[in-house]
NUBAVO-499424 format. One record per residue (C-alpha): residue number from 1; residue in three letters; x, y, z. Coordinates in steps of 0.02 Angstrom, whole numbers, plus 32768, in hexadecimal, padded with zeros to 4 digits. Layout:
BEGIN
(NUM; ALA; (X; Y; Z))
...
REM end
This chain:
BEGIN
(1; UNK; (5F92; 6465; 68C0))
(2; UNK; (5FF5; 63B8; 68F3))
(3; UNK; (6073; 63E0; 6894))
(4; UNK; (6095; 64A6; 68D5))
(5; UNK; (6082; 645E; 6989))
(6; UNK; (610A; 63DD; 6953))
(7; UNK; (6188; 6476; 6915))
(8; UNK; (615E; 64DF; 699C))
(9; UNK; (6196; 645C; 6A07))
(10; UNK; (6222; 643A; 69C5))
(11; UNK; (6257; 64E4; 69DA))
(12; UNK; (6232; 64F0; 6A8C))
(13; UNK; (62D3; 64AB; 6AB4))
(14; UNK; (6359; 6518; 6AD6))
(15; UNK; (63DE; 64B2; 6AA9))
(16; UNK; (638A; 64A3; 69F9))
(17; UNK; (6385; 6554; 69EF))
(18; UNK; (6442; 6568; 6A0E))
(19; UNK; (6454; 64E9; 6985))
(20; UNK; (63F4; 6557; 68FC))
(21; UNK; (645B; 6603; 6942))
(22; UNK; (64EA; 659A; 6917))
(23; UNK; (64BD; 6554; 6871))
(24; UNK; (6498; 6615; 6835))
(25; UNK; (6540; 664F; 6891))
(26; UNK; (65B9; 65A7; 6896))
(27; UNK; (6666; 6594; 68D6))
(28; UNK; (66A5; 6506; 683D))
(29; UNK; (6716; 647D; 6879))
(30; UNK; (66ED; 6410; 67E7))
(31; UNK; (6691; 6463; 6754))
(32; UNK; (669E; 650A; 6701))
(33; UNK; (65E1; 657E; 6728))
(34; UNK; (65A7; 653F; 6686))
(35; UNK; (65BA; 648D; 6699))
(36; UNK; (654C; 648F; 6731))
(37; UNK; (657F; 647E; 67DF))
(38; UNK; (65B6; 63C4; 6814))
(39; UNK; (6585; 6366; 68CC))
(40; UNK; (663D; 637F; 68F2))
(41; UNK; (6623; 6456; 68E3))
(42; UNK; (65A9; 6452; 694C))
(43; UNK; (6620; 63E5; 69D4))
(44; UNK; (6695; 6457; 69D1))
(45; UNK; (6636; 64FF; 69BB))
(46; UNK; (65B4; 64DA; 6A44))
(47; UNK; (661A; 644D; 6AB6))
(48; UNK; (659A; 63CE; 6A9E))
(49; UNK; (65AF; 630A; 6A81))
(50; UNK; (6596; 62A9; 69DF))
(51; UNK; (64F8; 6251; 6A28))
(52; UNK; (64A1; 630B; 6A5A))
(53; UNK; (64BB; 6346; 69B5))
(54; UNK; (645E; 62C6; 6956))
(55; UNK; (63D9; 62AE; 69E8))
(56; UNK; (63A8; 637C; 69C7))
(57; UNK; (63D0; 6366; 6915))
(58; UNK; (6362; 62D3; 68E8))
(59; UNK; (62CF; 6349; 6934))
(60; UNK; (6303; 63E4; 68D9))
(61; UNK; (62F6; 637E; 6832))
(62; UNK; (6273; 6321; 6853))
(63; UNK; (6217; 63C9; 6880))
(64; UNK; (625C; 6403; 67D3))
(65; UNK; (62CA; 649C; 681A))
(66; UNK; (6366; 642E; 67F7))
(67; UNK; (638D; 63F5; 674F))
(68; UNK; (6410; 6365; 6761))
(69; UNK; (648F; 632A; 66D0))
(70; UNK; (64E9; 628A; 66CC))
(71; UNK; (657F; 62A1; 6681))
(72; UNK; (65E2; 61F6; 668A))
(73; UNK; (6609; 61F5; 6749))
(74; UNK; (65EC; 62A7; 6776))
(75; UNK; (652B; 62F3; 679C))
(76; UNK; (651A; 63A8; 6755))
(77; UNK; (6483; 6418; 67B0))
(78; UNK; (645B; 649F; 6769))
(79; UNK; (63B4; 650E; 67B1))
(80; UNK; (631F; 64EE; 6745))
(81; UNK; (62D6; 65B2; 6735))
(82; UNK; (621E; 6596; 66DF))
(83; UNK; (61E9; 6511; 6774))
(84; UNK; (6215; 65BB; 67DA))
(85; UNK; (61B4; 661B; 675E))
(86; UNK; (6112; 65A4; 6785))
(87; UNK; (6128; 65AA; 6834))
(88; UNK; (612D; 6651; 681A))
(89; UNK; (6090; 6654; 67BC))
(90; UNK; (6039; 65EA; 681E))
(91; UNK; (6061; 6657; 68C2))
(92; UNK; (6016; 6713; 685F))
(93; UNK; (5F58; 66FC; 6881))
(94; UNK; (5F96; 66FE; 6937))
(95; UNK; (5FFD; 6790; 691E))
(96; UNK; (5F83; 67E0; 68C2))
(97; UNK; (5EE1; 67B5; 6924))
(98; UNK; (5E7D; 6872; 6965))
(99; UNK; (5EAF; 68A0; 69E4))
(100; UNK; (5E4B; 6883; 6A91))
(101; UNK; (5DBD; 68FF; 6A87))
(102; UNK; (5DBC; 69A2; 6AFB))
(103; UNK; (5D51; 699A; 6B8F))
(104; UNK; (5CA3; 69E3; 6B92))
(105; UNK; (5CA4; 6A9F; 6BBB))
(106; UNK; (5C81; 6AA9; 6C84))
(107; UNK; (5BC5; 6AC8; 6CAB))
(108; UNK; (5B9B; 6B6A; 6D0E))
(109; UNK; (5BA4; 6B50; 6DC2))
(110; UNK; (5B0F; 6B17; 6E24))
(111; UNK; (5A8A; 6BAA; 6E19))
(112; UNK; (5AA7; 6BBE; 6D67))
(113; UNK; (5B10; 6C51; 6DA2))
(114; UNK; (5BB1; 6C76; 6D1C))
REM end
């Protein structure tokens, strides 16, 4: 359970969520789509500084959304789809609980008049 609360927290951060719209969807500076997207993409695509970038990045790996690739002085992110999957998973018995049962049929009125 730690460890949803610690993804679901890390998603509760709006500019995190930007981040992972624009790792599905990025503008490339850098790197070609395949190659990941680089901290420098995501300065340019979202107007954010160097330090912001790996501040919500470090959390999105950490959470295991992110999956982050050294590749001699570059970074490559790339989303990581089965933690999303788990989360996922993890969320259903919520979505799937029964639904709140149906009040009690009303009682006659007073005078067991109908």
């Amino acid at each position: 359970m730690e460890t949803l609360s610690s993804r679901l927290k890390a998603l509760a951060d709006p500019v995190r969520l930007a981040m992972l719209d624009f790792l599905l969807n990025p503008v490339q500076a850098c790197l070609t789509q395949a190659d990941g997207v680089c901290a420098c993409d995501f300065e340019a695509g979202l107007g954010m500084t160097q330090s912001a970038v790996s501040h919500h990045m470090k959390i999105l790996v950490q959470a295991g959304f992110v999956h982050a690739e050294k590749h001699g002085r570059w970074v490559r992110y790339s989303v990581n789809p089965t933690v999303f999957a788990s989360v996922c998973e993890a969320l259903r018995p919520y979505v799937e609980a029964s639904p709140v049962p149906e009040a009690a049929p009303r009682l006659a009125v007073a005078g067991g008049r109908s």
